[in-house]
Backbone bond lengths (Angstrom), bond angles and torsions (degrees), N, CA, C in turn:
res aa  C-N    CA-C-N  psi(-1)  N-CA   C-N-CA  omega(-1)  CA-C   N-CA-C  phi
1 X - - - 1.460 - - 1.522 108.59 -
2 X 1.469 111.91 145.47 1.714 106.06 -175.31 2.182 82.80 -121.52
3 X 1.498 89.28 135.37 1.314 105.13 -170.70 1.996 86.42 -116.87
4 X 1.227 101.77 150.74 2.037 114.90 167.92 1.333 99.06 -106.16
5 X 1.433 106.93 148.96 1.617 125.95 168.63 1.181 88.83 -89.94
6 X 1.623 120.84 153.93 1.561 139.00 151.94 1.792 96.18 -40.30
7 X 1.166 142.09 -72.45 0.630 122.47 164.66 1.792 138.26 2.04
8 X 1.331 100.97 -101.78 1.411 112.47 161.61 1.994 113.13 -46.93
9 X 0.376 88.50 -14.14 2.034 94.11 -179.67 1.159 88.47 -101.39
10 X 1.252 151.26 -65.91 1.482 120.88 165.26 1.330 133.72 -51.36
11 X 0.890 146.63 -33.18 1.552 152.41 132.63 1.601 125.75 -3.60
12 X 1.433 96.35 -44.74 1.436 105.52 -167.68 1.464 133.49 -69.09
13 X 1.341 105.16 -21.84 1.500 115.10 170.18 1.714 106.47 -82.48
14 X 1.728 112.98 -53.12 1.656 105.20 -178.23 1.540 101.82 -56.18
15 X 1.277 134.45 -10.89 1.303 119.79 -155.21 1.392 104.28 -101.09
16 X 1.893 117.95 -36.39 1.171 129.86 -155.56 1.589 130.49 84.83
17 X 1.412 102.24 13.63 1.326 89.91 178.44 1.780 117.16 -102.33
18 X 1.108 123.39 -177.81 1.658 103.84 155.08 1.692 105.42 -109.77
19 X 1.537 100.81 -171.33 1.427 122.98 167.14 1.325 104.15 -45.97
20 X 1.430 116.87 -61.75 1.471 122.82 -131.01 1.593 96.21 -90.39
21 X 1.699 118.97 -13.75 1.166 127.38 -169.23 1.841 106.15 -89.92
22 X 1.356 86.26 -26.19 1.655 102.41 164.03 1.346 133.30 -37.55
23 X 1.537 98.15 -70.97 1.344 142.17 -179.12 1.498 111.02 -65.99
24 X 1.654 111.78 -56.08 1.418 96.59 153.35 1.370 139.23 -40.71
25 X 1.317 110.23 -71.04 1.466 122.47 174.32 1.692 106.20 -28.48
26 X 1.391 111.37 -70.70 1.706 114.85 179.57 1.662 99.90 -45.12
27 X 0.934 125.63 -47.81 1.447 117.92 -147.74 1.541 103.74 -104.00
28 X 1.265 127.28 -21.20 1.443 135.14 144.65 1.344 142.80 -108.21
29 X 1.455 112.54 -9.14 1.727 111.01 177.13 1.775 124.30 -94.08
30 X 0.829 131.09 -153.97 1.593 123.09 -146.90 1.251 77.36 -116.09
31 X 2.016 106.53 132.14 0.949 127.22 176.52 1.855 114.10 -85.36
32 X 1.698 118.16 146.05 1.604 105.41 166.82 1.713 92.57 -158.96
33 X 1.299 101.25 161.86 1.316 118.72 178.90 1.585 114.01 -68.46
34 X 1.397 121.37 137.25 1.592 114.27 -174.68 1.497 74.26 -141.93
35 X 1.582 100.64 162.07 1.386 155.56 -168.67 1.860 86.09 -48.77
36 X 1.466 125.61 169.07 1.622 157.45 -170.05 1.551 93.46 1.64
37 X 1.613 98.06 72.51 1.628 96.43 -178.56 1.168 145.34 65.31
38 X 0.937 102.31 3.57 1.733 120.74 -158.20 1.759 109.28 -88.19
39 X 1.604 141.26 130.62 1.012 119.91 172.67 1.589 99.72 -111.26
40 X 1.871 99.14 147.84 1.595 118.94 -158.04 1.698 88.39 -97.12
41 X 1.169 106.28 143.78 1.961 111.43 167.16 1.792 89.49 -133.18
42 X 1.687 99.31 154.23 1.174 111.21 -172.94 1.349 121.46 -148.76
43 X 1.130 129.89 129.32 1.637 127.24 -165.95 1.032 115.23 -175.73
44 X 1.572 102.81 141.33 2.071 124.32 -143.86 1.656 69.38 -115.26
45 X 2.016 93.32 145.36 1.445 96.68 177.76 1.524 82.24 -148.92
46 X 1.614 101.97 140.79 1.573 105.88 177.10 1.478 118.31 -55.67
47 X 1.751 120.75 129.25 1.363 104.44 -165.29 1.872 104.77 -102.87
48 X 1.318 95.29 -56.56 1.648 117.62 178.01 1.073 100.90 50.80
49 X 1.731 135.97 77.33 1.349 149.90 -177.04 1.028 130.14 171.40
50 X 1.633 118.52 168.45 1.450 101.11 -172.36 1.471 113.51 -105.88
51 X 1.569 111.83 146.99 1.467 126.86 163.22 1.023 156.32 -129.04
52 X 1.852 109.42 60.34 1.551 105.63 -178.67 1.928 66.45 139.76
53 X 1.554 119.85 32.78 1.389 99.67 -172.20 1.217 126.02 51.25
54 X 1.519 127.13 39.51 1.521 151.91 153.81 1.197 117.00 -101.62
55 X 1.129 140.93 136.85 1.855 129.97 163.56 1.820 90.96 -91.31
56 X 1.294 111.05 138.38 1.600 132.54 177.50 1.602 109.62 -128.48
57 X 1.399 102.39 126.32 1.607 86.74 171.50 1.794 138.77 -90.19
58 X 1.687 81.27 -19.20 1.793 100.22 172.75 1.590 96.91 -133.31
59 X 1.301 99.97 153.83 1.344 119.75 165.77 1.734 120.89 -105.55
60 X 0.984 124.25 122.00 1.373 116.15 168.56 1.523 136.92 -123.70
61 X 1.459 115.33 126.68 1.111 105.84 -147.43 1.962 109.74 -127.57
62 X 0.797 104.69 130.51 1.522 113.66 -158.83 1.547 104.68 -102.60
63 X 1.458 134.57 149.50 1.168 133.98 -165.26 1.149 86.85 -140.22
64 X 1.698 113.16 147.63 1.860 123.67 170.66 1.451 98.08 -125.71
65 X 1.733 117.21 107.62 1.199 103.45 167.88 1.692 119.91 -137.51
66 X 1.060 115.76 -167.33 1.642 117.01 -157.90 1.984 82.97 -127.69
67 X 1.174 111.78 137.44 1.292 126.97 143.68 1.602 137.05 -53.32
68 X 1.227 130.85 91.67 1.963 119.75 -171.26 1.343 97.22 -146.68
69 X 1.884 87.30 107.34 1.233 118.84 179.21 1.310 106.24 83.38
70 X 1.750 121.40 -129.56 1.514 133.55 162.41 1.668 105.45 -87.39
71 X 1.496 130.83 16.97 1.364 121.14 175.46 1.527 115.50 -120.24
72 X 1.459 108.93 151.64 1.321 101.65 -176.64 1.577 107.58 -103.89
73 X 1.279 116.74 130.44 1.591 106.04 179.95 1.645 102.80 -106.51
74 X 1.290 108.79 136.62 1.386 124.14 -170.39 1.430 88.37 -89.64
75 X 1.328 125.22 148.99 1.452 147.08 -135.18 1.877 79.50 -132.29
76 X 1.400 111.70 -95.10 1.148 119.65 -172.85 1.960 92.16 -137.33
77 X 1.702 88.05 -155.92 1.527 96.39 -169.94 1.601 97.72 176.40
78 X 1.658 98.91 139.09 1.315 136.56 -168.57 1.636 111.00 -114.09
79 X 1.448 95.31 121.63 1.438 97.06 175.83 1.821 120.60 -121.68
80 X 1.275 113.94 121.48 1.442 109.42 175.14 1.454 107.41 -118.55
81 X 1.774 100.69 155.34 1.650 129.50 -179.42 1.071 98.09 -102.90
82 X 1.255 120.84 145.94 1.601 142.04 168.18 1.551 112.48 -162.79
């Protein structure tokens, strides 16, 4: 199960991402090691829109989370346009 910190659930609107884009990423995008333990998931999602009055064609969105128990809790989350 991938659980959000208040944290990261606040994030999600300044950032642009949703929940469910979250949850993907953890549960399907490319795993890597990040900084105070933390494991990074990562995943490009077709964007073709505008953001911040930019046109972007993918979105990519990165998750920082901690392992507890069998769940992963997403820490926060990073979103880039390209």
């Amino acid at each position: 199960m991938v659980r959000l910190h208040p944290h990261a659930k606040d994030r999600l609107i300044e950032r642009g991402a949703t929940e469910q884009e979250v949850i993907a990423t953890v549960e399907g995008g490319e795993t890597f090691p990040a900084k105070f333990g933390r494991t990074g998931f990562r995943r490009n999602y077709a964007f073709n829109a505008l953001w911040r009055e930019t046109h972007y064609a993918t979105k990519q969105i990165e998750a920082y989370a901690v392992k507890e128990n069998d769940d992963w809790l997403v820490i926060t989350i990073i979103t880039r346009y390209f």
